[in-house]
Phi, psi and omega in degrees: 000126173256073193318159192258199203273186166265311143021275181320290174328280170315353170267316169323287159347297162298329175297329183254023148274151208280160166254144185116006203241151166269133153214144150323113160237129157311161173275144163117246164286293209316299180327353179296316187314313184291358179266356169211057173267136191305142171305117192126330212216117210257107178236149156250114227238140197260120170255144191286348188278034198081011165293069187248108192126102167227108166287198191295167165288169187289139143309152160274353172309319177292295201345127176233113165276018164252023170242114171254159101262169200329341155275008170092319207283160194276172185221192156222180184230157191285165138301145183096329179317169152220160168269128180229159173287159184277028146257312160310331212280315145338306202270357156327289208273341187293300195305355170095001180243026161246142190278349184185156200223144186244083201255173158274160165217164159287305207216157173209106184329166128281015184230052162062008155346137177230086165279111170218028145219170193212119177273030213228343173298139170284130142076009144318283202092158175317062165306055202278341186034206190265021184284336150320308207293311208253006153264351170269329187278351192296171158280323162215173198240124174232149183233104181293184171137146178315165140318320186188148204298174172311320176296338169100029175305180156276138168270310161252146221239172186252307155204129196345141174270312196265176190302182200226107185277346165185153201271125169056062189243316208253125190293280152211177193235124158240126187232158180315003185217340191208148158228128198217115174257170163269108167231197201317331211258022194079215180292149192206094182278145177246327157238148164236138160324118167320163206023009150291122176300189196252330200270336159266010159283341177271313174347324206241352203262132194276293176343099182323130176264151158242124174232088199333134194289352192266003210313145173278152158256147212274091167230152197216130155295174197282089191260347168082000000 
């Protein structure tokens, strides 16, 4: 069994954004998702710092330090983009106009619970950035992350240990081993990483799984 890359992770992802659609990316992997939207699919991907239209990353032949998104990393811009102020940009994400947010988390509920900060990181501090803001306000809420922590704990859970930026939010999970959505009865895998099993995926899981006798298998080319 080969878990996949973060690469990977972020090429899964991107096959199910929609086309016609605004989205969010989060810092860390999600921002990857816009380097592997399928050819063809016409998206806008929204940054909270005012960002609407985020192309691919800047090349360094491209590279602008005043073109940025919420992590700092250089970007490039879609056709059509635009620059907005960071009150508009909120009022966006508040109002209710992003269709789907792509965030990291620590940990994830089965009744869809989202913890994806920890005020316990050295010399952080509580970072929460606008990841409230766009799990309540997004239309629906997805989540990269690992399966389980460096120590091999479970990431997802029957309920957050750590704080909780917002309740019963979260859609779907994509992790290094599963895409797994959240409904009423809880987790529901839809892929598993080739050579995993279903009994060693409960394994790794705090959380009761349902896993369909039809479950797809989880594959991403090779990005390395």
């Amino acid at each position: 069994m080969k878990p996949l890359t973060r690469n990977q992770m972020a090429w899964r992802a991107a096959q199910d954004v929609e086309d016609g659609t605004v989205v969010n990316l989060g810092i860390g992997i999600p921002v990857l998702v816009s380097d592997y939207l399928p050819e063809g699919r016409d998206v806008f991907f929204q940054s909270e710092n005012g960002v609407i239209g985020v192309g691919p990353a800047a090349t360094p032949e491209q590279e602008d330090p005043d073109l940025v998104d919420a992590g700092s990393r250089r970007i490039t811009l879609r056709p059509g983009a635009t620059i907005v102020d960071s009150a508009a940009s909120f009022a966006m994400i508040r109002g209710g106009h992003i269709d789907v947010t792509i965030l990291g988390a620590f940990e994830v509920a089965s009744n869809g619970d989202l913890a994806n900060w920890d005020m316990r990181i050295p010399n952080k501090g509580p970072l929460v950035g606008g990841a409230m803001d766009l799990a309540v306000g997004a239309k629906a809420v997805r989540v990269i992350m690992e399966h389980n922590t460096r120590k091999g704990e479970p990431r997802l859970l029957d309920a957050c240990r750590l704080p909780v930026t917002a309740l019963e939010c979260v859609k779907r999970i994509y992790t290094d081993i599963a895409v797994i959505d959240v409904e009423a009865t809880g987790f529901v895998v839809r892929e598993i990483v080739e050579g995993l099993s279903p009994d060693e995926l409960r394994a790794r899981t705090e959380a009761e799984l349902s896993i369909p006798q039809d479950v797809g298998v989880l594959r991403a080319p090779d990005l390395g």
